[in-house]
C-alpha positions as CSV (number, residue, x, y, z in Angstrom):
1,X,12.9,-34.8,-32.9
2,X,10.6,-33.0,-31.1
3,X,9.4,-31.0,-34.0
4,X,9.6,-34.6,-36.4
5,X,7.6,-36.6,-34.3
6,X,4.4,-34.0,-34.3
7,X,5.0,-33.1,-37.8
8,X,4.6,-36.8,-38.9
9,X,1.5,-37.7,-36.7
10,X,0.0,-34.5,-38.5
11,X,1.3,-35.8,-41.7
12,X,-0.2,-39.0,-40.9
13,X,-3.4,-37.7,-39.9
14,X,-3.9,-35.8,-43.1
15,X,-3.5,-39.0,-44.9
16,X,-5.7,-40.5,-43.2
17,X,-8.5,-37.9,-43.8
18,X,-7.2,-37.4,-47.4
19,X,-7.2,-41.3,-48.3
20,X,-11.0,-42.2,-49.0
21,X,-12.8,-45.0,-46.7
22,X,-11.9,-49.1,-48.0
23,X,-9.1,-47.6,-50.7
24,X,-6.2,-48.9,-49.1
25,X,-5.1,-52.2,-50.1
26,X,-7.5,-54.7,-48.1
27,X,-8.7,-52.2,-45.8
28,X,-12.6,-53.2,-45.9
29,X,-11.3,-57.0,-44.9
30,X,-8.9,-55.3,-41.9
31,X,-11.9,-53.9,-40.8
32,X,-13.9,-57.2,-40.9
33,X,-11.7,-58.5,-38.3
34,X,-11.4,-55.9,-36.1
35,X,-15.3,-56.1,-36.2
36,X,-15.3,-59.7,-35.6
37,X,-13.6,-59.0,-32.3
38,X,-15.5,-55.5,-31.2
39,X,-19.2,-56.9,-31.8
40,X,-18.9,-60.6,-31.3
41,X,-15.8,-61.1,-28.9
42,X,-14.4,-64.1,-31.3
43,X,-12.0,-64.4,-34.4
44,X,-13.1,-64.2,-37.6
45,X,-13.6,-67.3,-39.8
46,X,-11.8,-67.2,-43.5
47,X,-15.0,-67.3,-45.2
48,X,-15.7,-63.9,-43.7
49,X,-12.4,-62.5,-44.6
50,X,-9.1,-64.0,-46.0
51,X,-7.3,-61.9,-43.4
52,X,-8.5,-64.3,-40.5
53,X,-5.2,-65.8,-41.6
54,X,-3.3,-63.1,-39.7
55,X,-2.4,-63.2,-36.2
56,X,-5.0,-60.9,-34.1
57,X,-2.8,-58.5,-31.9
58,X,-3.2,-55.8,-33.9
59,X,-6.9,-56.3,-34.4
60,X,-7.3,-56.7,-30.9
61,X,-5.7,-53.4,-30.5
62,X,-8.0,-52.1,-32.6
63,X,-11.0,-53.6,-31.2
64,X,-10.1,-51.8,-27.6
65,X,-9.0,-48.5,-29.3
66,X,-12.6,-48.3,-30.9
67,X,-14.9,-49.9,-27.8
68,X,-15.9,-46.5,-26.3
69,X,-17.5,-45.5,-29.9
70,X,-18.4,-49.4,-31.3
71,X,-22.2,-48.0,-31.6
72,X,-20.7,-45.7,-34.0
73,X,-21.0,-45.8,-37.7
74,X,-18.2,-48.0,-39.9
75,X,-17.1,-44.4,-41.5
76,X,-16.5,-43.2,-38.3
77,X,-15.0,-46.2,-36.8
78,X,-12.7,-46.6,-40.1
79,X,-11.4,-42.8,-39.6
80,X,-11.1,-43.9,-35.9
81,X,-9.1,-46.6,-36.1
82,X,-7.2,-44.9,-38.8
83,X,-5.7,-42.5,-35.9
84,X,-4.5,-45.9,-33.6
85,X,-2.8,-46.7,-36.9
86,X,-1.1,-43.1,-37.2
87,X,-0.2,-43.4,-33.5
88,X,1.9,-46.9,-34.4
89,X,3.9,-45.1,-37.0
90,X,4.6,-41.9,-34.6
91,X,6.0,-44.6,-32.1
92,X,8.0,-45.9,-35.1
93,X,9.5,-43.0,-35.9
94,X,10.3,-42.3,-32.0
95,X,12.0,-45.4,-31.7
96,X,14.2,-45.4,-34.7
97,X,15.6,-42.4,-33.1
98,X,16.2,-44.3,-30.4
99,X,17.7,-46.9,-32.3
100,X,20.4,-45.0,-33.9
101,X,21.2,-42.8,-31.2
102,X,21.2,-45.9,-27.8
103,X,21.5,-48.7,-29.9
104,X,24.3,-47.1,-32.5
105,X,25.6,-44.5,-30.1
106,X,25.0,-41.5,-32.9
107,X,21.8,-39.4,-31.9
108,X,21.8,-37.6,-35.4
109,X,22.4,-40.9,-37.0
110,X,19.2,-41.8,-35.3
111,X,17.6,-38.3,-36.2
112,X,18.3,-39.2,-40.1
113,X,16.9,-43.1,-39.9
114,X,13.8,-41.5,-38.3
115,X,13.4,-38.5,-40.9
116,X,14.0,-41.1,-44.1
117,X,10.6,-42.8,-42.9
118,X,9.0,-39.6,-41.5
119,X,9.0,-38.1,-45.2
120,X,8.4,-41.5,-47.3
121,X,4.9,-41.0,-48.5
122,X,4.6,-44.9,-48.4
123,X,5.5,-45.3,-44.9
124,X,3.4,-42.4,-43.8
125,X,0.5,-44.3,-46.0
126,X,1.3,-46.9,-44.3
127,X,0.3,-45.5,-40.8
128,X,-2.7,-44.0,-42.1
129,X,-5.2,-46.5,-42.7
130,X,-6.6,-49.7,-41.4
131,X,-3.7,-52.3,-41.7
132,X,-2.1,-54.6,-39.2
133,X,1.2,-53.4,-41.5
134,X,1.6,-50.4,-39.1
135,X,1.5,-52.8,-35.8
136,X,4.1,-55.1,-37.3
137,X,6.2,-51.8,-38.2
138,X,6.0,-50.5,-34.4
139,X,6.4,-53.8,-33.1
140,X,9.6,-54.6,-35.6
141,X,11.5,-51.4,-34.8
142,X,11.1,-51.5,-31.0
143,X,12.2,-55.5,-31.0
144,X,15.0,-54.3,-32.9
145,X,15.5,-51.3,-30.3
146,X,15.2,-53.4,-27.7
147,X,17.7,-56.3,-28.8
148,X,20.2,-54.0,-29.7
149,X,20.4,-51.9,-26.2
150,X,19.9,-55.3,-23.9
151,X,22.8,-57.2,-25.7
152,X,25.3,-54.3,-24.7
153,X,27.9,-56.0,-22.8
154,X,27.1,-59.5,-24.6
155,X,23.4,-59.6,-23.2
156,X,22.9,-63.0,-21.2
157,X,19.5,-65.0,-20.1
158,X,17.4,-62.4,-19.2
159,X,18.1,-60.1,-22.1
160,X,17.7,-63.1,-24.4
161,X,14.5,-63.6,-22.7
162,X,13.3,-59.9,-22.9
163,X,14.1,-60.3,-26.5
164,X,12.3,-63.1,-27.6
165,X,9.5,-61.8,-25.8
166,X,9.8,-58.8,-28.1
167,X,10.0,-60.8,-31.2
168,X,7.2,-63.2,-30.0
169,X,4.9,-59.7,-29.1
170,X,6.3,-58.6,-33.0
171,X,5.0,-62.1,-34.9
172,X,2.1,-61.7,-33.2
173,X,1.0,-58.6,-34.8
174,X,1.9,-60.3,-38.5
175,X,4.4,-63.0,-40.1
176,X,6.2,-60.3,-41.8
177,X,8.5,-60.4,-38.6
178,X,9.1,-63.5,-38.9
179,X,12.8,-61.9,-39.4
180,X,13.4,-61.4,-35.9
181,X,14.4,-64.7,-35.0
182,X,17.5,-65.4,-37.4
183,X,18.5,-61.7,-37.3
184,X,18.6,-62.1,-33.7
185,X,20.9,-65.1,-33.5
186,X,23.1,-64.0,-36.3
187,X,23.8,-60.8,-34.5
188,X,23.9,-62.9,-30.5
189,X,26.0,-65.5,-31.6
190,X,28.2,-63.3,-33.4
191,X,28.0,-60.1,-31.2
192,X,31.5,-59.1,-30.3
193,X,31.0,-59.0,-26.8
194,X,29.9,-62.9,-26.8
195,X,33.6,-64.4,-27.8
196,X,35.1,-66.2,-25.4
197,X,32.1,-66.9,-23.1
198,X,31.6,-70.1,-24.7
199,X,29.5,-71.9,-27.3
200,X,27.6,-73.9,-24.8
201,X,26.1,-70.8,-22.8
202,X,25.6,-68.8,-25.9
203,X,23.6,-71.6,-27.6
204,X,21.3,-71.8,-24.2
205,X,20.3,-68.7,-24.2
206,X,19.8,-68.6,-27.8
207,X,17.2,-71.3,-26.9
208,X,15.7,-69.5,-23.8
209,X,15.1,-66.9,-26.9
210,X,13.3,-69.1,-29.0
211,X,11.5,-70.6,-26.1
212,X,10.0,-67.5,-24.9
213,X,9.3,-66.5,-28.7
214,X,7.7,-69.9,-29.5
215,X,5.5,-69.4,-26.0
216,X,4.3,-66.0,-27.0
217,X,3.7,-66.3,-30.8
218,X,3.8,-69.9,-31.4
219,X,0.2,-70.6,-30.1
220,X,-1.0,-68.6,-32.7
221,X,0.2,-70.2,-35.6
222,X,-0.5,-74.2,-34.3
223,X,-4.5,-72.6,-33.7
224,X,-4.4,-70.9,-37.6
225,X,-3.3,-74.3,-38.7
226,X,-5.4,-76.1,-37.3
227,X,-8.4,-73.3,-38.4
228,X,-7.3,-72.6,-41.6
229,X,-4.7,-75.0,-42.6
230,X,-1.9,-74.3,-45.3
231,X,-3.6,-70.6,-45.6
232,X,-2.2,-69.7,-42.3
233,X,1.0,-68.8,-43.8
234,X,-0.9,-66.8,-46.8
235,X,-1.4,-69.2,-49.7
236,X,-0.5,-72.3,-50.7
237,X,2.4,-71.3,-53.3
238,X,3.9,-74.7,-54.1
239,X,1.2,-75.6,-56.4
240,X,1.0,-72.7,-58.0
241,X,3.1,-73.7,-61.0
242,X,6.3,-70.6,-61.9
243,X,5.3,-67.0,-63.7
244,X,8.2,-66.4,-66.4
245,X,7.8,-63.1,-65.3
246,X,8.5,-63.4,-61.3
247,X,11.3,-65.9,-62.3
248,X,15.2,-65.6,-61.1
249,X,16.0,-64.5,-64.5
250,X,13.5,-61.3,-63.7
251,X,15.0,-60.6,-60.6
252,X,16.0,-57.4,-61.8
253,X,12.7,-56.3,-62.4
254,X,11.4,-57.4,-58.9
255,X,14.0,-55.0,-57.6
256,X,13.0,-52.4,-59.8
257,X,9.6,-52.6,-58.1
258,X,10.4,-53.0,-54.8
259,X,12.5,-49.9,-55.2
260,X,9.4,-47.9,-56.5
261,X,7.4,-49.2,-53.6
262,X,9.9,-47.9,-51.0
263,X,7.8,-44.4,-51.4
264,X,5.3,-45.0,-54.0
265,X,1.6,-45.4,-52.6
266,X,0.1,-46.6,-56.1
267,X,0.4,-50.1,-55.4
268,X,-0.8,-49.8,-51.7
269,X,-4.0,-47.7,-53.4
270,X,-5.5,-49.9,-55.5
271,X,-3.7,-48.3,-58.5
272,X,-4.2,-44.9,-57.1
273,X,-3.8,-41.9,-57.9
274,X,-3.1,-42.6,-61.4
275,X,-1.1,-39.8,-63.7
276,X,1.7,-40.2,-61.1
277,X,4.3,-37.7,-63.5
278,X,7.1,-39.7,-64.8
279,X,9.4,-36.8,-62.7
280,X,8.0,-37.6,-59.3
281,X,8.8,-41.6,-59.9
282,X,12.1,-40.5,-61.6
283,X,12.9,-39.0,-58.2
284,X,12.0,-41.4,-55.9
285,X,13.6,-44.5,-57.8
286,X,17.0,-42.1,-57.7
287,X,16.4,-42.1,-53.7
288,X,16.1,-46.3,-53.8
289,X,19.1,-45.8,-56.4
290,X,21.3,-43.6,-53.8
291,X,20.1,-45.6,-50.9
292,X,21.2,-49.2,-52.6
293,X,24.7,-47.6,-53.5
294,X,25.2,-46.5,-49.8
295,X,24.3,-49.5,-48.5
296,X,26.7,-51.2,-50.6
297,X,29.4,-49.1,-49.4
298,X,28.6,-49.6,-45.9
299,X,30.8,-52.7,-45.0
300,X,33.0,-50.3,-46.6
301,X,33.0,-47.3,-44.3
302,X,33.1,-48.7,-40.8
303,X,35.6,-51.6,-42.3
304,X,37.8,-48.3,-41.8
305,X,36.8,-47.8,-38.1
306,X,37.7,-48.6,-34.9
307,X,34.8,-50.3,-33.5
308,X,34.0,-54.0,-33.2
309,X,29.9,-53.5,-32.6
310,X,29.3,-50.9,-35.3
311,X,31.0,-53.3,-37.7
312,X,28.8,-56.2,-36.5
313,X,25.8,-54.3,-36.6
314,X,26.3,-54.1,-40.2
315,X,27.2,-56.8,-41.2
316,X,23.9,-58.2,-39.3
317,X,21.6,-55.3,-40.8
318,X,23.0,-56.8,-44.2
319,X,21.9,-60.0,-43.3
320,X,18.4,-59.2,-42.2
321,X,18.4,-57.2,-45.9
322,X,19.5,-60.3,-47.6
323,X,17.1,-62.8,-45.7
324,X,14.5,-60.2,-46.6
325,X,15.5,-60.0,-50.3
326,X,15.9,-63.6,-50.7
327,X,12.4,-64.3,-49.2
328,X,10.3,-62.2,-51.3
329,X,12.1,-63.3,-54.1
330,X,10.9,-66.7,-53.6
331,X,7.7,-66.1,-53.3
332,X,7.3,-63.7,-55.8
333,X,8.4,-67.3,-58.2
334,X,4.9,-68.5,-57.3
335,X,3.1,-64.9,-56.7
336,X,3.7,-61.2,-57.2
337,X,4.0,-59.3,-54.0
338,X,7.2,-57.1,-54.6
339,X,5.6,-54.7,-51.8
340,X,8.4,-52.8,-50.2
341,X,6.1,-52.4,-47.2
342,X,7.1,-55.7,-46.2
343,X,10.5,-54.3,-45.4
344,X,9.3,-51.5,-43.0
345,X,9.3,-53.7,-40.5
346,X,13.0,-53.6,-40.6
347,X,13.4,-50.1,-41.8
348,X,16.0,-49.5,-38.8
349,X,18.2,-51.3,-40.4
350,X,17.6,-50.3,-43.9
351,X,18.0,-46.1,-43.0
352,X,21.1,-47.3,-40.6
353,X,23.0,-48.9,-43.3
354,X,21.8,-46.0,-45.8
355,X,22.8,-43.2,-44.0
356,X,26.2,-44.6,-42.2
357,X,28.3,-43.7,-45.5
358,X,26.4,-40.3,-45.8
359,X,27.0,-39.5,-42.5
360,X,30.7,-40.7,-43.0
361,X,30.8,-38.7,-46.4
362,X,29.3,-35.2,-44.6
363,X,30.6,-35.3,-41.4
364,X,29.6,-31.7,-39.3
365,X,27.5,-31.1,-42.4
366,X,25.2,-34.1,-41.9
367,X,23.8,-32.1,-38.6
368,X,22.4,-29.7,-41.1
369,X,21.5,-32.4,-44.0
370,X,18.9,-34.1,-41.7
371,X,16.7,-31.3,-41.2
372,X,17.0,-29.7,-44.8
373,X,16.0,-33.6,-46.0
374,X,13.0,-33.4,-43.3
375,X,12.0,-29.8,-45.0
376,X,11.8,-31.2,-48.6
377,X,9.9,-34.4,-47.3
378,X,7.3,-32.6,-46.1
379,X,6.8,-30.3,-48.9
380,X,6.6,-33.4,-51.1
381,X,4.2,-34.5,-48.6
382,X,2.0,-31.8,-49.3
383,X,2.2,-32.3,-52.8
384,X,1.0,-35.7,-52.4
385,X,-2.2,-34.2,-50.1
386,X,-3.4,-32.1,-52.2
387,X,-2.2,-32.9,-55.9
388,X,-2.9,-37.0,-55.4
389,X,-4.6,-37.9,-52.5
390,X,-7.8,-35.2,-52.1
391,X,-8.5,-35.7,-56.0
392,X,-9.2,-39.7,-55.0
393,X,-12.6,-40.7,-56.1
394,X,-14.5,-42.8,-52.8
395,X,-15.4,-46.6,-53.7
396,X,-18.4,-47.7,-55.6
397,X,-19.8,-49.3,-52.0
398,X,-20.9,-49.0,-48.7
399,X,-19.8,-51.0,-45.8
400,X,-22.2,-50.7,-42.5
């Protein structure tokens, strides 16, 4: 870990001088808000940018990162700003080490959940430009963290507190952690170490969770209703009559998608860098391939073992997988967004449940898969440097 952790925030950082300025998906509207807040102290109204709809911590975050250079130029305060982003997904990838290894009790378990997103050229892309996706991501995996090491022992008030505090801190940063709060009370209520103290108790500190939660992040989303109305929560998708093509009977093809986008930073480019070979997407829809089949089999694996919390913890990381799953495939009924970054938020449990039948399958030899996995990620990442990303053309426009 403490040759992964530097090795992504240079990885990141290459990105982010590789990508050009305003290519990332939405980048020049990110940046609106964040100058909303570093010139004029306020919010940003949706006429100036559709993104006002998002909650501001990350923009906030931004602001204060780039105040000591805001007389700066926007290229420089882009490229800037880029580097808070990179930061976020270096913390990530700390704290999904953490996860695995405090909250899972397997410190090479958590060595492999942090190398799967330290070599995903999506995730990496991820935490290389102006986005509020890398805050949520940070945020996510250390709420995540964080519930899974205070509920040790069954938890009680003030780790339910601490938790929705968390969670709160997470939804505040964007609604794609809007997760948190059902994943959370399936895996409390449930939580072996919670039977026989009693559905009454349980159920109050479930609400002392949601209290906290709804004090921290709820404000946020009452204001953007009554600023933006319906919009607050993106757009208004119920009138938006069905696409045959986003239908149930497509759901197949929304999967295939979403498994691209696990690693694939075309979408998240603007189309970019086109030519991808058919090989490269070959392999990396084999990885979503492998990855979905161990998943699968992980109910499987610790069905076989001994301990109560491990099989818990999988059967709630299935459940945050299905509630993710189901969600997307309901909005993408009314409008496509099969972006797999929307799942990075939870990517602890995505690489837990993953890697938990490898690691089963391997045994000793899983010590020496992880780094031999990290070696050929970052080859791959050079790859996508200096074959895809320095070839990019800039944008047709200036932003001051």
């Amino acid at each position: 870990m403490s040759l992964l952790v530097p090795a992504f925030l240079a990885a990141a950082v290459c990105y982010s001088l590789c990508i050009p300025r305003w290519q990332n998906s939405d980048e020049p509207f990110h940046y609106f808000y964040v100058k909303r807040i570093l010139y004029e102290g306020r919010l940003p109204t949706r006429e100036e940018t559709y993104e006002a709809a998002h909650p501001p911590l990350y923009y906030a975050a931004a602001a204060a990162w780039a105040l000591p250079f805001r007389g700066r130029d926007a290229g420089f305060l882009d490229n800037w700003i880029r580097l808070l982003s990179a930061l976020f997904g270096a913390v990530s990838v700390y704290f999904l080490y953490r996860m695995g290894r405090d909250g899972l009790g397997a410190p090479w378990l958590g060595a492999g959940m942090a190398a799967a997103a330290a070599v995903n050229p999506m995730f990496v892309a991820t935490s290389a430009v102006v986005s509020n996706d890398a805050g949520v991501i940070c945020a996510g995996t250390v709420a995540i963290y964080v519930m899974l090491v205070l509920t040790r022992g069954g938890g009680g008030a003030r780790a339910a507190a601490a938790c929705g505090l968390a969670a709160g801190v997470s939804c505040l940063f964007k609604i794609t952690a809007n997760f948190l709060p059902p994943f959370f009370a399936f895996f409390y209520l449930f939580h072996p170490d919670n039977r026989g103290r009693g559905w009454k108790r349980l159920a109050l500190e479930l609400a002392l969770f949601l209290l906290v939660f709804s004090a921290v992040a709820g404000w946020w989303y009452v204001l953007g209703w009554s600023r933006i109305g319906e919009r607050t929560l993106f757009n208004k998708l119920e009138n938006a009559p069905p696409h045959p093509l986003y239908s149930p009977s497509n759901f197949a093809w929304f999967l295939k998608t979403l498994m691209l986008n696990l690693w694939l930073t075309n979408d998240y480019l603007r189309g970019e860098p086109a030519g991808l070979p058919l090989s490269l997407k070959a392999f990396y829809f084999a990885l979503s391939g492998a990855a979905v089949l161990l998943m699968g089999a992980a109910p499987v694996v610790v069905r076989r073992g001994t301990d109560p919390l491990r099989r818990h913890l999988v059967l709630s990381f299935l459940f945050c997988v299905g509630l993710f799953l189901g969600q997307q495939a309901a909005i993408n009924m009314r409008f496509p967004t099969a972006q797999a970054r929307y799942m990075f938020p939870m990517y602890g449990p995505v690489s837990a449940l993953a890697l938990i039948p490898l690691a089963s399958v391997l045994g000793e030899r899983f010590v020496r898969f992880v780094p031999a996995f990290s070696a050929v990620g970052f080859v791959l990442h050079a790859v996508w440097v200096f074959a895809y990303l320095v070839p990019l053309p800039g944008p047709p426009f200036v932003i001051s």
